[in-house]
C-alpha positions as CSV (number, residue, x, y, z in Angstrom):
1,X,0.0,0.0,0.0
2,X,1.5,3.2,-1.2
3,X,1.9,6.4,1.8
4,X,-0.2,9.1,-0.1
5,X,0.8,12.3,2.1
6,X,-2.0,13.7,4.0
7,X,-1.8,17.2,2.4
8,X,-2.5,16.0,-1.2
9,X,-5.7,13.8,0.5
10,X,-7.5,17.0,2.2
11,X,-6.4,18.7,-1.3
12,X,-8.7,16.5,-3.1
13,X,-11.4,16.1,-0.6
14,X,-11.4,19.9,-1.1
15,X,-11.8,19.7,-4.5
16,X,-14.0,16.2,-4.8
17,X,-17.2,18.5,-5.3
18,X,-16.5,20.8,-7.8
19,X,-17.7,19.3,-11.1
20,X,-17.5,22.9,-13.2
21,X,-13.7,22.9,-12.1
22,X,-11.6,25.9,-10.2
23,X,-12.0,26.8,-6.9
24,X,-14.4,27.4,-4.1
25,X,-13.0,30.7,-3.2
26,X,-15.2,33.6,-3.7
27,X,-14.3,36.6,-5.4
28,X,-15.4,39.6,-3.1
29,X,-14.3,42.0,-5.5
30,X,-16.5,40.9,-8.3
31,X,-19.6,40.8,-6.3
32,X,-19.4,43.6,-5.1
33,X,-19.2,45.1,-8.5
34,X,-22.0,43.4,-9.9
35,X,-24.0,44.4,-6.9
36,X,-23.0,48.2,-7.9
37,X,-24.0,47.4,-11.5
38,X,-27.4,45.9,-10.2
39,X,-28.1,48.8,-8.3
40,X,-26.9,52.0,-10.3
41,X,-30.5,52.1,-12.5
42,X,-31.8,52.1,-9.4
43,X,-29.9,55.0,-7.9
44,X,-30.8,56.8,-10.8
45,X,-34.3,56.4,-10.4
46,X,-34.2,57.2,-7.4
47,X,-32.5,60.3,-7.8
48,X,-35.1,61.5,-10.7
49,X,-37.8,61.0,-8.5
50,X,-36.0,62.9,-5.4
51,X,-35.3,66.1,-8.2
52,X,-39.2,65.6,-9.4
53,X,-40.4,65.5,-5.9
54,X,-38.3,68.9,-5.3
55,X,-39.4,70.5,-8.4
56,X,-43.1,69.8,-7.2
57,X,-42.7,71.5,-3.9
58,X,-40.4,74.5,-4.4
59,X,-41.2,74.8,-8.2
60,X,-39.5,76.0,-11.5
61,X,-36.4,77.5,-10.7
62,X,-36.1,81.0,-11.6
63,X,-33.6,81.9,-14.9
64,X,-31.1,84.4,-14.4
65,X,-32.9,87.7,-15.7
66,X,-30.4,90.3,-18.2
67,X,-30.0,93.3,-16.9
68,X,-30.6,96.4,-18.3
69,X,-30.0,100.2,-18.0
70,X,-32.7,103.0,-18.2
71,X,-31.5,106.5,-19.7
72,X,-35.1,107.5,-19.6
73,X,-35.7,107.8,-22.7
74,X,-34.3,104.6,-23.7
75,X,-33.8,101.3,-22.5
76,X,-31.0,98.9,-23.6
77,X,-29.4,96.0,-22.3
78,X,-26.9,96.1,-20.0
79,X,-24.2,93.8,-22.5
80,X,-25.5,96.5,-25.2
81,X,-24.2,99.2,-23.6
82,X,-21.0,97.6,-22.8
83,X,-20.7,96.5,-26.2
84,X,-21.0,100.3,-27.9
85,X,-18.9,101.5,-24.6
86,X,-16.5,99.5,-26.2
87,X,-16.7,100.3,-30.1
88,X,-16.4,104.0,-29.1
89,X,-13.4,103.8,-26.9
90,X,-11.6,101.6,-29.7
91,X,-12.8,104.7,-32.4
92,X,-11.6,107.3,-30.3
93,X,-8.2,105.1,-30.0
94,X,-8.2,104.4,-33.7
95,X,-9.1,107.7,-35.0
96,X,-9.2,110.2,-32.8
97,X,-6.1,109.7,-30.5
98,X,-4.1,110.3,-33.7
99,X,-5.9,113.4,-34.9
100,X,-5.3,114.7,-31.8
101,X,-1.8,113.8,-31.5
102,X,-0.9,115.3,-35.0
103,X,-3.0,118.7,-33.9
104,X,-0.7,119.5,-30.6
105,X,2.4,118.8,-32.4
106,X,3.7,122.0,-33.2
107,X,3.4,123.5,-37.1
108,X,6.6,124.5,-38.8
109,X,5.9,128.5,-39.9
110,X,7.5,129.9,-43.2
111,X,9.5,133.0,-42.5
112,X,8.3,135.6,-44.3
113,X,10.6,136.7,-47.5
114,X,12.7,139.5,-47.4
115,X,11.2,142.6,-48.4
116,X,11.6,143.4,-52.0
117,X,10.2,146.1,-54.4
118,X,6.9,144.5,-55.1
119,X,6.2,144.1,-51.7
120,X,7.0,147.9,-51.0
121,X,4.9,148.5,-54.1
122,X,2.2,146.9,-52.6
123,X,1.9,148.6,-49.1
124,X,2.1,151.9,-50.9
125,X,-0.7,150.9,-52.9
126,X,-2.8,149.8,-49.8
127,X,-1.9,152.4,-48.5
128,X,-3.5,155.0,-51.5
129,X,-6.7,153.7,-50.3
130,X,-6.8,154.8,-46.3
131,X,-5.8,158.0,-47.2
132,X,-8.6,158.2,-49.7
133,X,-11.8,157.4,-47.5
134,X,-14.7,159.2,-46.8
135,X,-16.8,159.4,-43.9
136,X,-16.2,158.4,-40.1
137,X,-12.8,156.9,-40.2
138,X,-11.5,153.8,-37.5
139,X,-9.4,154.8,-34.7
140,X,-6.1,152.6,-36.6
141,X,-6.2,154.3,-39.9
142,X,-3.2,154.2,-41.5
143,X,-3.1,157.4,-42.3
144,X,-2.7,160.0,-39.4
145,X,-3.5,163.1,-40.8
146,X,-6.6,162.3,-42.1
147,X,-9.9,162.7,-40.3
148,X,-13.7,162.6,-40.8
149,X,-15.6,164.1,-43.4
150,X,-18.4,163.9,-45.6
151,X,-20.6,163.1,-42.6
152,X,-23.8,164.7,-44.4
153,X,-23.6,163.3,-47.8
154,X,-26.7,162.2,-49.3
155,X,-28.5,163.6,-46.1
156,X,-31.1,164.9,-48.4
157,X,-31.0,161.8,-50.8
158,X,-34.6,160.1,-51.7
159,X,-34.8,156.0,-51.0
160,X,-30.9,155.9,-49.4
161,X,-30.8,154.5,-45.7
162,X,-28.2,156.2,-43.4
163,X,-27.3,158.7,-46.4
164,X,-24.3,158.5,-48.4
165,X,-21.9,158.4,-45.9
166,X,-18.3,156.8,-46.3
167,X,-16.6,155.3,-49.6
168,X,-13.8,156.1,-51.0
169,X,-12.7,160.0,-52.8
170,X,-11.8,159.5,-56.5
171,X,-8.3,161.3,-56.4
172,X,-7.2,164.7,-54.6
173,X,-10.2,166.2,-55.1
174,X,-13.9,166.0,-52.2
175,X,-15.5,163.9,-55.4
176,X,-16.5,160.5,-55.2
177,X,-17.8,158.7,-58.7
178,X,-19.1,155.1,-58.0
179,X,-18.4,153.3,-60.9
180,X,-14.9,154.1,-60.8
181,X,-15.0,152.8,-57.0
182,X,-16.6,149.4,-58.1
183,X,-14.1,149.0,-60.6
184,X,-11.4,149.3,-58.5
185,X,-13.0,147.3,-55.1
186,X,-13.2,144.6,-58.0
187,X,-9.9,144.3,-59.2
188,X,-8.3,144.6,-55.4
189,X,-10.9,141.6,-54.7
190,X,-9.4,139.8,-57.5
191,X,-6.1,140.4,-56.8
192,X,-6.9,139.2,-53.3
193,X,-8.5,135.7,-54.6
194,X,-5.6,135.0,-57.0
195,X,-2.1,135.7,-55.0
196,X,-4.1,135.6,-51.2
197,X,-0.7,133.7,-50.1
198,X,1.5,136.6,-51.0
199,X,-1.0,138.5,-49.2
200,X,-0.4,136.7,-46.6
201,X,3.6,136.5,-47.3
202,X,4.0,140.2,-46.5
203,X,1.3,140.5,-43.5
204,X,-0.9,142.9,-45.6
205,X,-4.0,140.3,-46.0
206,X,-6.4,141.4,-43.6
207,X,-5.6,144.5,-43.9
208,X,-6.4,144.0,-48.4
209,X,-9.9,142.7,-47.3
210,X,-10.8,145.3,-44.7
211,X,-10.4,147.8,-47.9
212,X,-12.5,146.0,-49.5
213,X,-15.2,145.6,-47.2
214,X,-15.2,149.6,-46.8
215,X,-15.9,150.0,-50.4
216,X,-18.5,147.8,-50.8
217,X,-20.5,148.3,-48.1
218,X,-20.6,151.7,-48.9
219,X,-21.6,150.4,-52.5
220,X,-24.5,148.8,-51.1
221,X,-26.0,152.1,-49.7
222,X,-26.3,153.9,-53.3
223,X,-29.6,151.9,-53.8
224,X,-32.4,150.4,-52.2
225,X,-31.4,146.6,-52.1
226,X,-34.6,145.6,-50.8
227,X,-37.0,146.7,-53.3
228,X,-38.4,144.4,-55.9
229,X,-37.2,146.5,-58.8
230,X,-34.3,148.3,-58.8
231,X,-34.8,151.6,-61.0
232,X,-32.7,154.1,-58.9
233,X,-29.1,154.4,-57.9
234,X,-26.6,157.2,-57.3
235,X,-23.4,157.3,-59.0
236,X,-22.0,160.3,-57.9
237,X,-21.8,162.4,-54.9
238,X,-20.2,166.0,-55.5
239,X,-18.9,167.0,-58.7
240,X,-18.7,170.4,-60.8
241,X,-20.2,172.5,-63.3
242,X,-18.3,172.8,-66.9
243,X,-16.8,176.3,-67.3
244,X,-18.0,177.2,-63.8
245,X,-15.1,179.8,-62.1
246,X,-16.1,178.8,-58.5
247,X,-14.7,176.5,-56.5
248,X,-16.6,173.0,-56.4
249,X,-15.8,169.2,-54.8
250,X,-13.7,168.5,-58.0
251,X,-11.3,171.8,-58.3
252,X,-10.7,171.9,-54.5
253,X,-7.6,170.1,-54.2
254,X,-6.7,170.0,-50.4
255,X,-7.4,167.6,-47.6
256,X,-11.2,166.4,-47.2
C-alpha cells in the first residue's frame, strides 16, 4: 500500500465536489461590482424622483434675468451698452487719439521773405486807399493826418438808408464817382483771390480785405437793395459845373 501524504488527501477532498472545475473561493471583488452594476439604475431612479419631488414642492427654478439700464428715454441692455462702450473707446483710439496727436504737435511756420520792391509797391498801394476814404474813419487808420468828413452826404437823398456816408474820394479832389469805385473794389478783390498767399507773405492780407469791405459796403447804400425792382441808384456824390469859375468838390484840391 503506497503512503499518499496527508496534504494531497485534504487537497482532493477539497476539491471532490467541484464538477465545473476551479476553486471554491469567492471573489469579493467581483460581487461587489456586480452588486453596484445591479443597483446603479436604481440610484438613478431614485434620484429622478428625489429632483421631481423637489421640483413639485419648491417649483420652476427662476432663470437668471439680463440686466438692463434705463437713460429714460431709452432702455438697452446692459451687454448692449457695454458693447457700444467699447466700439467707441476703440474709435476714439483708432481715430481720434491720432488726430489729436498730429494737432498738438507744433506746425513749422515759413518765415516771411525778405522785403523786396513789389512788396513795397504793394503797401504803398494799400496804403493809397486809407488815405482816400470818406466818412467816419476807424481809430487805426493808417493814415494819421486824415480825419472825418463827408458826414452829411446824401442827407437829403430820396430811398438811401443812413445817407451816403463813407466810400472812398476819386483822387485829390472831395469827389466821389461810383463806378470808378466798383471798378477798382473789383480788381483789389481779385487780386486778393488769386495771389491771397503773397498777401499773406508780406502781412498785408487782412488788412487787403478790410479795404474792401469799406468800399463795398458803402456800395450797397447807393440803392435800395430791398425793393423788388431796382430803378434808382446814385453814381455820384459831388462834382462840378463845366466852365464854372467857382470853386466846387472836383477843383478843391486840399485835404477832405
Amino acid at each position: 500500500m503506497m503512503n499518499i501524504p496527508l496534504k494531497l488527501i485534504k487537497k482532493q477532498a477539497m476539491h471532490s465536489a467541484n464538477h465545473w472545475g476551479g476553486s471554491f473561493e469567492i471573489n469579493t471583488d467581483s460581487v461587489a461590482a456586480a452588486t453596484d452594476d445591479e443597483r446603479s439604475p436604481h440610484m438613478d431612479m431614485d434620484r429622478q424622483l428625489n429632483e421631481t419631488q423637489q421640483s413639485w414642492l419648491l417649483g420652476p427654478q427662476p432663470k437668471k434675468k439680463k440686466k438692463y439700464v434705463d437713460f429714460g428715454c431709452i432702455v438697452c441692455s446692459y451687454k448692449a451698452l457695454q458693447w457700444t462702450i467699447s466700439a467707441i473707446l476703440i474709435a476714439f483710439l483708432v481715430i481720434g487719439l491720432p488726430i489729436i496727436v498730429s494737432k498738438s504737435l507744433p506746425n513749422k511756420k515759413d518765415h516771411p521773405p525778405p522785403p523786396d520792391d513789389y512788396s513795397k509797391a504793394v503797401r504803398t498801394a494799400l496804403l493809397f486807399f486809407d488815405a482816400q476814404k470818406s466818412g467816419r474813419l476807424p481809430k487805426d487808420n493808417n493814415v494819421s493826418w486824415r480825419g472825418d468828413s463827408g458826414l452829411r452826404d446824401g442827407h437829403s437823398g430820396v430811398n438811401v438808408k443812413g445817407g451816403l456816408v463813407g466810400g472812398y474820394y476819386d483822387a485829390g479832389d472831395n469827389s466821389k464817382f461810383h463806378f470808378p469805385m466798383a471798378f477798382s473794389m473789383t480788381m483789389l478783390s481779385w487780386s486778393v483771390i488769386e495771389y491771397n498767399k503773397k498777401y499773406k507773405a508780406i502781412d498785408e492780407y487782412d488788412h487787403a480785405k478790410e479795404l474792401i469791405k469799406w468800399g463795398t459796403d458803402y456800395l450797397l447804400l447807393t440803392f435800395n437793395s430791398s425793393a423788388t425792382t431796382i430803378d434808382q441808384i446814385y453814381s455820384q456824390v459831388g462834382g462840378s459845373q463845366s466852365g464854372s469859375t467857382t470853386d466846387d468838390d472836383h477843383t478843391c484840391w486840399q485835404r477832405p
